[in-house]
C-alpha positions in Angstrom: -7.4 35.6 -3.2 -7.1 32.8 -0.6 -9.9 31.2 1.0 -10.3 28.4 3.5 -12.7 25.6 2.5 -14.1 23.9 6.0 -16.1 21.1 5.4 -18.8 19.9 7.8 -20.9 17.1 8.2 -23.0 15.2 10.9 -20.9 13.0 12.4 -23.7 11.1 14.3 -24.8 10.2 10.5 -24.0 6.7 9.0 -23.2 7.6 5.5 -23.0 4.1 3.9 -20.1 3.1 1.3 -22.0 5.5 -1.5 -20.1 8.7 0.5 -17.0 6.7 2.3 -14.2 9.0 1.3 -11.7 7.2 3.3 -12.0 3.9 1.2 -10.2 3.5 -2.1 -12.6 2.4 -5.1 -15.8 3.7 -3.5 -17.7 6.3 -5.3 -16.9 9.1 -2.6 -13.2 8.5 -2.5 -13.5 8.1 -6.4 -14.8 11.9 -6.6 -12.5 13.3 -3.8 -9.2 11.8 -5.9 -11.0 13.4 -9.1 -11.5 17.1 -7.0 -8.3 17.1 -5.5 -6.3 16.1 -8.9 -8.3 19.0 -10.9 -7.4 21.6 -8.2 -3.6 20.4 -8.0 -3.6 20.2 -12.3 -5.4 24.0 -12.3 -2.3 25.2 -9.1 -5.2 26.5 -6.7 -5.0 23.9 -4.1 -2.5 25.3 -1.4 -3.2 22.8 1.5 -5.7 20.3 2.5 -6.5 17.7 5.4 -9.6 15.7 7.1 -9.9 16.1 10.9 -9.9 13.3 13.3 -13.6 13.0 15.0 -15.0 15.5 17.6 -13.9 12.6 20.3 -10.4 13.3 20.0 -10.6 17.3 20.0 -9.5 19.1 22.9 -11.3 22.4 23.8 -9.0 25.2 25.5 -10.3 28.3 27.4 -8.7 30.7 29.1 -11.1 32.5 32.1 -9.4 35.0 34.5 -5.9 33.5 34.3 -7.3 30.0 35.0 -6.5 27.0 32.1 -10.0 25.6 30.8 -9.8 22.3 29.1 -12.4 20.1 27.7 -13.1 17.2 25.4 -14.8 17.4 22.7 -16.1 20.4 20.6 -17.2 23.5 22.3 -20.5 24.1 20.7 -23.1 21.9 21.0 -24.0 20.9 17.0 -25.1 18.3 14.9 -22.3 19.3 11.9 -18.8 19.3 13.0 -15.8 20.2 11.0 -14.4 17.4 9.5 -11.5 19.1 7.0 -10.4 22.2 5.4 -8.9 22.8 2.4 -6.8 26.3 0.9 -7.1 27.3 -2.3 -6.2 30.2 -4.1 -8.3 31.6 -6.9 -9.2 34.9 -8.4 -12.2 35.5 -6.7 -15.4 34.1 -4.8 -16.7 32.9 -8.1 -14.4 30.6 -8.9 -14.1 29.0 -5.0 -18.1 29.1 -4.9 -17.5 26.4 -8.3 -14.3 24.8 -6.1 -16.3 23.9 -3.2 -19.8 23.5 -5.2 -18.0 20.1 -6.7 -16.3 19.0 -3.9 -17.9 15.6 -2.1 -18.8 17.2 1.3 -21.4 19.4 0.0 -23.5 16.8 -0.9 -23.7 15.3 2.3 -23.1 18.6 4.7 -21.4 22.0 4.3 -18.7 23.5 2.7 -18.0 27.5 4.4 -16.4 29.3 1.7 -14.3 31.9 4.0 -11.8 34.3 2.6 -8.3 35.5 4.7 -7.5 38.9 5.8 -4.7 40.5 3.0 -2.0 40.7 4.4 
């Protein structure tokens, strides 16, 4: 069964180097490369990516035929989405362990949400 991963965390947060995943050598990226190389090595990993920030998002609404645009999120909260991943495993078991191990859960969430069959 798929299921999307979405990773969120509070952006407004200064994490320190301890959970920088964007920087090579630090402990964070460390256990990312180590996550994403045991997913890839077991074939559950289908697709992946981090998010630019909640500054650079772009809300659209549509109200009675008229174009809504806005920056920024749409809802007001302190976690924003910062990356999803796909993966593909035999059931929520196995993705609870998958996103239980990945480094965003220690610092925010990780939504464990399944896709429609089909």
């Amino acid at each position: 069964m798929k299921y999307m991963l979405i990773h969120c965390v509070d952006e407004s947060v200064d994490f320190g180097p301890q959970n920088d995943c964007q920087t090579p050598g630090t402990p964070a990226a460390r256990a990312l490369e180590t996550w994403l190389s045991d997913l890839t090595a077991r074939g559950v990993l289908l697709d992946g990516a981090r998010l630019r920030p909640v500054s650079d998002a772009t809300t659209v609404q549509v109200r009675e035929d008229n174009l809504l645009l806005s920056d920024g999120p749409f809802a007001e909260t302190k976690e924003q989405v910062a990356g999803y991943d796909v993966i593909d495993c035999a059931d929520l078991d196995e993705a609870i362990e998958i996103a239980s191990r990945h480094p965003s859960a220690s610092i925010g969430t990780v939504e464990i949400r399944p896709f429609w069959e089909g």
